[in-house]
MDAnalysis code that builds the backbone (N, CA, C; Angstrom):
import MDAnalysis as mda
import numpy as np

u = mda.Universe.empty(483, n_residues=161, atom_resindex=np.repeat(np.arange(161), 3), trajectory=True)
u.add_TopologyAttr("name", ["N", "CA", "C"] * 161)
u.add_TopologyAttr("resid", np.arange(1, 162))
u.add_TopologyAttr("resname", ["UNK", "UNK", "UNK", "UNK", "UNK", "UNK", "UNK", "UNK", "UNK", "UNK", "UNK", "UNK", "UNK", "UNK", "UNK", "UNK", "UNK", "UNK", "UNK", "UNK", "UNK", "UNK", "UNK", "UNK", "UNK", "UNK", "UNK", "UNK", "UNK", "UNK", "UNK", "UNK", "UNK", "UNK", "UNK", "UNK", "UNK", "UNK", "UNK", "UNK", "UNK", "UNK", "UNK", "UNK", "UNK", "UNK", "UNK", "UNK", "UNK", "UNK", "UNK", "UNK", "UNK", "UNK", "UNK", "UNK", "UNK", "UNK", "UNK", "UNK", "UNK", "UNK", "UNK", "UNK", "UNK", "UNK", "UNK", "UNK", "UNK", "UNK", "UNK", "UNK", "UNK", "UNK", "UNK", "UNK", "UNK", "UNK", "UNK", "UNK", "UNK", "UNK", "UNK", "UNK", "UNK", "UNK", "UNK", "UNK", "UNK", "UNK", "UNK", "UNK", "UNK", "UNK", "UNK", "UNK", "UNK", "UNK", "UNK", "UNK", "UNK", "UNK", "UNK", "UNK", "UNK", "UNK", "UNK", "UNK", "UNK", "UNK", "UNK", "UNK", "UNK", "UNK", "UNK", "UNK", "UNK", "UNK", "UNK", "UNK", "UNK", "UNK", "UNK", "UNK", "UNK", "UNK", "UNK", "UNK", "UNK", "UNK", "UNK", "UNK", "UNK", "UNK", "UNK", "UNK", "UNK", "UNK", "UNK", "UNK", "UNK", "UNK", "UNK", "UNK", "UNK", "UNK", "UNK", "UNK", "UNK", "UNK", "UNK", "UNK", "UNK", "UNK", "UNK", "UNK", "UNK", "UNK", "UNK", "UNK", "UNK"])
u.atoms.positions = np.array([
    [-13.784, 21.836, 7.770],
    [-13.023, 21.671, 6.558],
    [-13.335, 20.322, 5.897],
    [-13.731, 18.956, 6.513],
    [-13.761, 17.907, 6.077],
    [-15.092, 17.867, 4.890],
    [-16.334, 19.121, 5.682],
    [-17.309, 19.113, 5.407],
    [-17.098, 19.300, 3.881],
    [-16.766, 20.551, 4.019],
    [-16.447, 21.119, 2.930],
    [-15.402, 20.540, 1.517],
    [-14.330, 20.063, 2.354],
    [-13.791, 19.419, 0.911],
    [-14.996, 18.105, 0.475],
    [-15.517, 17.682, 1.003],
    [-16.647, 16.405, 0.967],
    [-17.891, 16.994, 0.033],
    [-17.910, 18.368, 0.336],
    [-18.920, 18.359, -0.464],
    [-18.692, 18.939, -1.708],
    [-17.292, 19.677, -1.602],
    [-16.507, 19.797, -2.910],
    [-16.453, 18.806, -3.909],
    [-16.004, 17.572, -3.487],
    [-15.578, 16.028, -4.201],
    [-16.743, 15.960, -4.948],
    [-18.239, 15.350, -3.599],
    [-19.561, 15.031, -4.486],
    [-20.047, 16.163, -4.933],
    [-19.637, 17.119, -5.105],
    [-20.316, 18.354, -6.303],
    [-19.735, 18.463, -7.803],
    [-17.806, 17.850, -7.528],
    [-17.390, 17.499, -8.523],
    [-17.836, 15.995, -9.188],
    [-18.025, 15.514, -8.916],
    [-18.521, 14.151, -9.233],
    [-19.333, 14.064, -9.762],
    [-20.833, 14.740, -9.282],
    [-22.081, 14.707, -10.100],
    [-21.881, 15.719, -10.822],
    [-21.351, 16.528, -11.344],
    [-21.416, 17.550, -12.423],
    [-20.460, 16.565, -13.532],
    [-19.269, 15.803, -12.978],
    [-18.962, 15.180, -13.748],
    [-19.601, 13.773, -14.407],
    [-20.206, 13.298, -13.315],
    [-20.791, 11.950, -13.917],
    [-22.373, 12.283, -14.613],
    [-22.727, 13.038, -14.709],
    [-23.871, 13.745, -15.422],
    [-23.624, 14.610, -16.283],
    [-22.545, 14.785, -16.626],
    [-21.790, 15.811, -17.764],
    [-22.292, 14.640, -19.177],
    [-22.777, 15.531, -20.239],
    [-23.087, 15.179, -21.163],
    [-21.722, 15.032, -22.050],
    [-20.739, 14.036, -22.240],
    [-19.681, 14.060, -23.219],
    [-19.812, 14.994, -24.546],
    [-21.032, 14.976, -24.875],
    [-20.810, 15.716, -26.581],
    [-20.308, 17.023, -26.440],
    [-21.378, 17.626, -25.027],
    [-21.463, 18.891, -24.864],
    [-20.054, 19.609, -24.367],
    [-19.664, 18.744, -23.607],
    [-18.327, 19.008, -22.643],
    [-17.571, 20.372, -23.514],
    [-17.215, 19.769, -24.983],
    [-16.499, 20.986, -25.866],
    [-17.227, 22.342, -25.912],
    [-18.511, 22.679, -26.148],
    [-18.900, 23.954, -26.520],
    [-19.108, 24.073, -24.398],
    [-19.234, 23.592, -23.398],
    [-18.985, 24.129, -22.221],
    [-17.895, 25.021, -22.079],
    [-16.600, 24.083, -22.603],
    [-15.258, 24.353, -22.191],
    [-14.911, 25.828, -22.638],
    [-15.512, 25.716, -23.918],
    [-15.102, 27.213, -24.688],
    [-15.958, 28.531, -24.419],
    [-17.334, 27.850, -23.782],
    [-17.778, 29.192, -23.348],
    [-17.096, 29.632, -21.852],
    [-16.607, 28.567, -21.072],
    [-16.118, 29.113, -20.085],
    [-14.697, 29.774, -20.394],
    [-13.907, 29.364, -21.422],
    [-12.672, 29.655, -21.549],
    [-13.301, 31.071, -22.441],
    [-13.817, 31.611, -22.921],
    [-14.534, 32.952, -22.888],
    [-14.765, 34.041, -22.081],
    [-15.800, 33.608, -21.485],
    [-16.122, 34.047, -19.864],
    [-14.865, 34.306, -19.348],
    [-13.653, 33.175, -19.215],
    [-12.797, 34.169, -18.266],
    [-11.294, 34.521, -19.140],
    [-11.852, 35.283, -20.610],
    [-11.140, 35.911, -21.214],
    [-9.636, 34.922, -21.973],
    [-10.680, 33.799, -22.470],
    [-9.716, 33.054, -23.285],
    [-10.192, 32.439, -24.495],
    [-9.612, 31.857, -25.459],
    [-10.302, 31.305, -26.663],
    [-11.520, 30.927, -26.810],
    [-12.220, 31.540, -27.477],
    [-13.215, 31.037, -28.498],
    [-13.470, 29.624, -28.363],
    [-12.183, 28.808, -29.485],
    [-12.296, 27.512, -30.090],
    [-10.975, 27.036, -28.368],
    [-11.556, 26.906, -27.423],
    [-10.283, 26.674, -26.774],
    [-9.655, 24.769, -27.188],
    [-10.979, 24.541, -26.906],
    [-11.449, 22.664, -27.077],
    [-10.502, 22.439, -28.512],
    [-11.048, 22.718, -29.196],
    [-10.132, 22.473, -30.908],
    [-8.463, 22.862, -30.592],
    [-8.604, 24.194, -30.332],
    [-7.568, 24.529, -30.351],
    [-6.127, 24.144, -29.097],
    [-6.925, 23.599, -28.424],
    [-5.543, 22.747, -27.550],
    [-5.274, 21.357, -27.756],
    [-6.314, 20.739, -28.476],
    [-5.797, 19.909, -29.383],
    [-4.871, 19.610, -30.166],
    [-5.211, 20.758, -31.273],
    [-4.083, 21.072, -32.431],
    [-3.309, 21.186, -31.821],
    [-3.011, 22.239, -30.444],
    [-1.573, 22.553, -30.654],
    [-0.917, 21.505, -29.178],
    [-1.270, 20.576, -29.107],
    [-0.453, 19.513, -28.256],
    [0.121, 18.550, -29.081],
    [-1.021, 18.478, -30.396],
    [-0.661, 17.796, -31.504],
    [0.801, 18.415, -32.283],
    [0.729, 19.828, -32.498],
    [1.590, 20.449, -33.250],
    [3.318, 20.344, -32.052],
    [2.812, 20.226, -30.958],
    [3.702, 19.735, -30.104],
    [4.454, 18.312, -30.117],
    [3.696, 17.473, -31.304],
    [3.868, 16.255, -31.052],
    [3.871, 14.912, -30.161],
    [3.029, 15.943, -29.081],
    [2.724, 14.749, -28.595],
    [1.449, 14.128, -28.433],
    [1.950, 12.425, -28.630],
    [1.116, 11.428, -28.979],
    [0.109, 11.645, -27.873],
    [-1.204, 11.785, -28.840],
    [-2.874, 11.598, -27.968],
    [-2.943, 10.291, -27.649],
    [-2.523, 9.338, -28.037],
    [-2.790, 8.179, -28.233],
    [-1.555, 6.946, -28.034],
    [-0.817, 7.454, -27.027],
    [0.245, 6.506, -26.198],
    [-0.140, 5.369, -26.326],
    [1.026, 4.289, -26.552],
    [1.105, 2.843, -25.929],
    [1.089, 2.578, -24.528],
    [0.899, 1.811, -24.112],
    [0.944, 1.250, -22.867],
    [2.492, 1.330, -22.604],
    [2.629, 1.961, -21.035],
    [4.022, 1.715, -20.606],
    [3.954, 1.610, -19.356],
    [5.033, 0.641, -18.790],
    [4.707, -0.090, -17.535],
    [5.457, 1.235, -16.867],
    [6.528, 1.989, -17.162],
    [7.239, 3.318, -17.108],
    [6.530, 4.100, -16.439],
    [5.612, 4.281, -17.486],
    [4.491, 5.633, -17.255],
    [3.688, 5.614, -16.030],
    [3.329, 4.305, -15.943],
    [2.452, 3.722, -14.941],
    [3.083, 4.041, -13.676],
    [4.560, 3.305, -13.756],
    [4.420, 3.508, -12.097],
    [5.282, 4.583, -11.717],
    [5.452, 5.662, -12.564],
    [5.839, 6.670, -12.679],
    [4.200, 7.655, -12.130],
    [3.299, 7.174, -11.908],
    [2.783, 7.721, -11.056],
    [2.362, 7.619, -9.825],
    [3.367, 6.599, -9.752],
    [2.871, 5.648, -8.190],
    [3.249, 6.804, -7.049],
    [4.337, 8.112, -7.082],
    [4.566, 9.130, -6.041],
    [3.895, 10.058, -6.002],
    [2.605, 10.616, -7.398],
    [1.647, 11.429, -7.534],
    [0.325, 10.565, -6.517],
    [0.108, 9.451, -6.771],
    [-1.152, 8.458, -6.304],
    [-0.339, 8.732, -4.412],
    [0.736, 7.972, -4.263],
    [1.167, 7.911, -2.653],
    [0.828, 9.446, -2.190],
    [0.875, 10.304, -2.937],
    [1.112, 11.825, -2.347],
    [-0.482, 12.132, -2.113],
    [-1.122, 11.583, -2.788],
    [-2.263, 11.683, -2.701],
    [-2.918, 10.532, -1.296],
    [-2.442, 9.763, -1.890],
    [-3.627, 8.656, -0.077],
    [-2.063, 9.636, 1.234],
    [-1.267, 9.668, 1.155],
    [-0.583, 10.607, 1.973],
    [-1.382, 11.176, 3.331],
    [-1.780, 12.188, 2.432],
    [-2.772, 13.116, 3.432],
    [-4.422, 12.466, 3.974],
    [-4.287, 11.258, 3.876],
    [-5.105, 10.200, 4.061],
    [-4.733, 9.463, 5.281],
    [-3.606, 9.356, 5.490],
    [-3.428, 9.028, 7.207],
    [-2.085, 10.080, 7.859],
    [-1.971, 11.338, 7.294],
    [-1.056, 12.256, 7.796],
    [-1.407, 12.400, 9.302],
    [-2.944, 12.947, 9.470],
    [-3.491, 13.218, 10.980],
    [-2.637, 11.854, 11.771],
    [-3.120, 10.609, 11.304],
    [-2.788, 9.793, 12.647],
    [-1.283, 10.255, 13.060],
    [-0.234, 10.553, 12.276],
    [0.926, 10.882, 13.349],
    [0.884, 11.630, 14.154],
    [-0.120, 12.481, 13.974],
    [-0.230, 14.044, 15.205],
    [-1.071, 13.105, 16.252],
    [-0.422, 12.363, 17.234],
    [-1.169, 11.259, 17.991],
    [-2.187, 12.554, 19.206],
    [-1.701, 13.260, 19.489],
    [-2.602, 14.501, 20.491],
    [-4.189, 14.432, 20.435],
    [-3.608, 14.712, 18.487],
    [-4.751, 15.867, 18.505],
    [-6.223, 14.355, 18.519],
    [-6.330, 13.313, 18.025],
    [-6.991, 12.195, 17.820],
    [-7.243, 11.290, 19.342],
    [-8.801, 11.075, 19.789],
    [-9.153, 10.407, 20.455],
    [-8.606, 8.901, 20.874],
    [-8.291, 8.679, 21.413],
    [-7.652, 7.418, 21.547],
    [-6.165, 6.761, 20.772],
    [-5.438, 7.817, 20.545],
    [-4.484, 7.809, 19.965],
    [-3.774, 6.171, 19.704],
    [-3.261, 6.501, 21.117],
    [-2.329, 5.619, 21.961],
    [-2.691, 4.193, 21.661],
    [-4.359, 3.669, 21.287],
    [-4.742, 2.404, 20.886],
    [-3.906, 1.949, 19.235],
    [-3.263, 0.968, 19.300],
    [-2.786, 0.694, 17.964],
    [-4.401, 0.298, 17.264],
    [-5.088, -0.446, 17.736],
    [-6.505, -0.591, 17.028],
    [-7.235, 0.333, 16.264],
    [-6.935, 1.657, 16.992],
    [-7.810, 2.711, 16.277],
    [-6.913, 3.395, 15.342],
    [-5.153, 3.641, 15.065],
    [-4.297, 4.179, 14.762],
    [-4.409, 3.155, 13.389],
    [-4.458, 1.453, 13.633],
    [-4.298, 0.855, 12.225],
    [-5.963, 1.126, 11.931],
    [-6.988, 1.237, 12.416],
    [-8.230, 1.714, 11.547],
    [-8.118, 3.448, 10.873],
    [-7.663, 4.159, 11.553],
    [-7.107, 5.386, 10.383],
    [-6.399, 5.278, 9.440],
    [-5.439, 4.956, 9.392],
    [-4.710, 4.733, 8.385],
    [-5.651, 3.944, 7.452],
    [-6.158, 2.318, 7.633],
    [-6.269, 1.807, 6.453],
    [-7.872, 2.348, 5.983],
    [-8.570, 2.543, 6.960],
    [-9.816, 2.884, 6.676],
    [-9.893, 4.513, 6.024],
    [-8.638, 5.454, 5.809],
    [-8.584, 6.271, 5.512],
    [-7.802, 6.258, 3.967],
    [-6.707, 5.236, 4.289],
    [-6.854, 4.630, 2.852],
    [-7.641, 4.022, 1.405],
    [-8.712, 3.487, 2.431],
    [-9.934, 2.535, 1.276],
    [-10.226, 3.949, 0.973],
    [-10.984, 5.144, 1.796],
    [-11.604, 5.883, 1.431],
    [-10.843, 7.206, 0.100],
    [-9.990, 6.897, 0.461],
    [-9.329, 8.207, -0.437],
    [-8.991, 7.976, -1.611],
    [-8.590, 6.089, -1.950],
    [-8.207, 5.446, -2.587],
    [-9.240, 5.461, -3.289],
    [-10.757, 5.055, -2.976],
    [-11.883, 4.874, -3.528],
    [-12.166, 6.128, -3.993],
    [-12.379, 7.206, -3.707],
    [-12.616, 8.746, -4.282],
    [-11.820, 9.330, -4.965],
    [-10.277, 9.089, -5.143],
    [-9.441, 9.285, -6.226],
    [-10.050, 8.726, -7.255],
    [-10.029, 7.003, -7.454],
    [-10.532, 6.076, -8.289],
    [-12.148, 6.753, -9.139],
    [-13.243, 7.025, -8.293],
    [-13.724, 7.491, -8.691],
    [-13.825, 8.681, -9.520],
    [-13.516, 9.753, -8.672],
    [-12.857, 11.034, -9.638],
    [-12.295, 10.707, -10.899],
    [-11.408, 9.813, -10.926],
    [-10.434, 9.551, -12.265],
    [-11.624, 9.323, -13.351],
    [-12.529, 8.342, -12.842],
    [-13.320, 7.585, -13.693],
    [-14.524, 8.670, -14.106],
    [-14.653, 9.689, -13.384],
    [-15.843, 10.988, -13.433],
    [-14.942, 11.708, -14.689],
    [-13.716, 11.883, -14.475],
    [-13.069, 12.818, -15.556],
    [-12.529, 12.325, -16.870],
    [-12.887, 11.158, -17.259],
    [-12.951, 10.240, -18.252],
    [-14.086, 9.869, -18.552],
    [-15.206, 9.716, -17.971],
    [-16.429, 9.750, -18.709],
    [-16.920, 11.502, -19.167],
    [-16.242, 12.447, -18.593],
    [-16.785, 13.954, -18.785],
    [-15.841, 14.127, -19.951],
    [-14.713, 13.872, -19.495],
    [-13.571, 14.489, -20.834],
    [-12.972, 13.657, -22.122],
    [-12.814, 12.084, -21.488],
    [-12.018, 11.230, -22.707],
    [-10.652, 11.049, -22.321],
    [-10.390, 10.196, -22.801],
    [-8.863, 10.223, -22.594],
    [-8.155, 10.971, -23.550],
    [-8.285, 11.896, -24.684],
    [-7.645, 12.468, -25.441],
    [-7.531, 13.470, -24.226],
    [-8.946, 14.086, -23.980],
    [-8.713, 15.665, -23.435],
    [-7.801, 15.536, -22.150],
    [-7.853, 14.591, -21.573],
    [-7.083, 14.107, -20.283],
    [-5.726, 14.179, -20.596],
    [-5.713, 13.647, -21.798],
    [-3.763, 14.012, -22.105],
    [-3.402, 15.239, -22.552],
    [-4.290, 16.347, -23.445],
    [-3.977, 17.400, -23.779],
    [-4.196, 18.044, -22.292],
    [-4.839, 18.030, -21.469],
    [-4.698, 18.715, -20.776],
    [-3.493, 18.475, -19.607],
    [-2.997, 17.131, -19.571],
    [-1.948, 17.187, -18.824],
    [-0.363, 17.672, -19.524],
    [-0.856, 17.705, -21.074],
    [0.582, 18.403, -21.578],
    [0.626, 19.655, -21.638],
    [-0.440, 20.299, -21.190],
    [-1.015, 21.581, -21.193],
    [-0.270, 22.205, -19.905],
    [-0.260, 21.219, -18.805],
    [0.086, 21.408, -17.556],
    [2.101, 21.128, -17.570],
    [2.121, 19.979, -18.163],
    [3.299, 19.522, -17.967],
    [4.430, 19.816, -19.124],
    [3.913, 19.749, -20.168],
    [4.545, 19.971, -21.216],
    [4.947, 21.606, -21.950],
    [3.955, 22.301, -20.783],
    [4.196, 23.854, -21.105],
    [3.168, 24.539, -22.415],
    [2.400, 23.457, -23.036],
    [1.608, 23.965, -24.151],
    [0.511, 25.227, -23.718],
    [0.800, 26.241, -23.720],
    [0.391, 27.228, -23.170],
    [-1.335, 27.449, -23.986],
    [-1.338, 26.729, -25.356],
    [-2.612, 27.090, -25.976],
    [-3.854, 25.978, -24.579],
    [-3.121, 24.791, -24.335],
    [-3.681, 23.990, -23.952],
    [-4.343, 24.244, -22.668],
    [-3.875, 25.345, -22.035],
    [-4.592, 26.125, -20.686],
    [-5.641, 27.288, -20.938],
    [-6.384, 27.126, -20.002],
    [-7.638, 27.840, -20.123],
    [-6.189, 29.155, -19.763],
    [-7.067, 30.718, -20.237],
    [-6.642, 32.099, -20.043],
    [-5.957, 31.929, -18.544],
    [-5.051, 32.551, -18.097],
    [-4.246, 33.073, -16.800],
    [-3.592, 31.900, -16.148],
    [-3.985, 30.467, -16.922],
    [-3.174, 29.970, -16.050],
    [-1.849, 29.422, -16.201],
    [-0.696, 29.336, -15.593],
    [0.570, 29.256, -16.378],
    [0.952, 27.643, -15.922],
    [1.407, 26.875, -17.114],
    [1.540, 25.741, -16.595],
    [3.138, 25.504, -15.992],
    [3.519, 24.639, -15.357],
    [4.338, 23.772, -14.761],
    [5.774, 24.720, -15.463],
    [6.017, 24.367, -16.892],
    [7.355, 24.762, -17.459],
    [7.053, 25.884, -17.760],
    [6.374, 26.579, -17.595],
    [6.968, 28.052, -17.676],
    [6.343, 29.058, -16.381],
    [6.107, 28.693, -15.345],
    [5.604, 29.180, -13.766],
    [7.244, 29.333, -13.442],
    [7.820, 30.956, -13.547],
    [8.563, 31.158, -12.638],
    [8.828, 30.523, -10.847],
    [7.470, 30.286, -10.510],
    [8.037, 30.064, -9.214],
    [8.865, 28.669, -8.688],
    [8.449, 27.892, -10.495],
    [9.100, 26.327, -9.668],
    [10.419, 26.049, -10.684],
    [10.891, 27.690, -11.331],
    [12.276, 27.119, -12.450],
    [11.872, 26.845, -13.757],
    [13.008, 26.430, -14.222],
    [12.902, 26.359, -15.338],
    [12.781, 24.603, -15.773],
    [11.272, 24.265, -16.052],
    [11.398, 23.209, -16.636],
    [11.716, 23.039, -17.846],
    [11.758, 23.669, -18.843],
    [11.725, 23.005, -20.597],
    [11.259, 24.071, -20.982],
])
């Protein structure tokens, strides 16, 4: 499994860090085609995050920021989860090797988030990065590729908005 999400990451990475920015839009829409969704998807989840009103183009907020500090923790999380299962790990019982999992599992996850972020901002922009998280969060249903239902209106997690 390690293999595999590993080679998941660097497959996402170089498709992203070799992603041509101009092109990114006529990609998006032929794939949002292909699996039976808009045409103009790129334009059109624009407009309508816009017609949603919300700002592409936020101020800085110290709010916002560390309002993602439990999305980021949830993420390095599963970055030293194993060391509590002391069994299943070679030398458990050594605090030496228990504080090298954790932090050395930290740099690493920390560093490949970081990266990723920075792969999906040179592929997408920070506009498309926000339409697509209001797409997710905000319920803008144009803003999702075909079948997928975002956050506020996915029966299974309630009723957000």
């Amino acid at each position: 499994m390690v293999v595999a999400t590993a080679i998941a990451i660097f497959t996402t990475l170089i498709v992203l860090l070799f992603a041509n920015p101009a092109t990114v839009p006529a990609k998006l829409n032929a794939f949002s085609v292909a699996v039976g969704g808009s045409a103009n998807f790129y334009q059109g989840a624009i407009d309508a995050v816009k017609a949603k009103g919300i700002d592409l183009n936020p101020p800085f907020s110290i709010l916002a920021t560390l309002l993602v500090a439990p999305i980021a923790w949830t993420s390095l999380q599963w970055a030293t989860y194993s060391a509590e299962q002391n069994g299943e790990i070679k030398n458990a019982k050594s605090f030496k090797t228990q504080a090298l999992i954790y932090v050395g599992g930290l740099v690493i996850t920390g560093f490949l988030l970081a990266l990723l972020g920075y792969a999906f901002q040179h592929a997408l922009g920070t506009q498309f990065l926000y339409v697509a998280g209001a797409g997710y969060w905000s319920g803008v249903s144009q803003a999702n590729i075909a079948g997928f239902k975002p956050l506020a209106t996915n029966p299974c997690c309630g009723a957000h908005g």
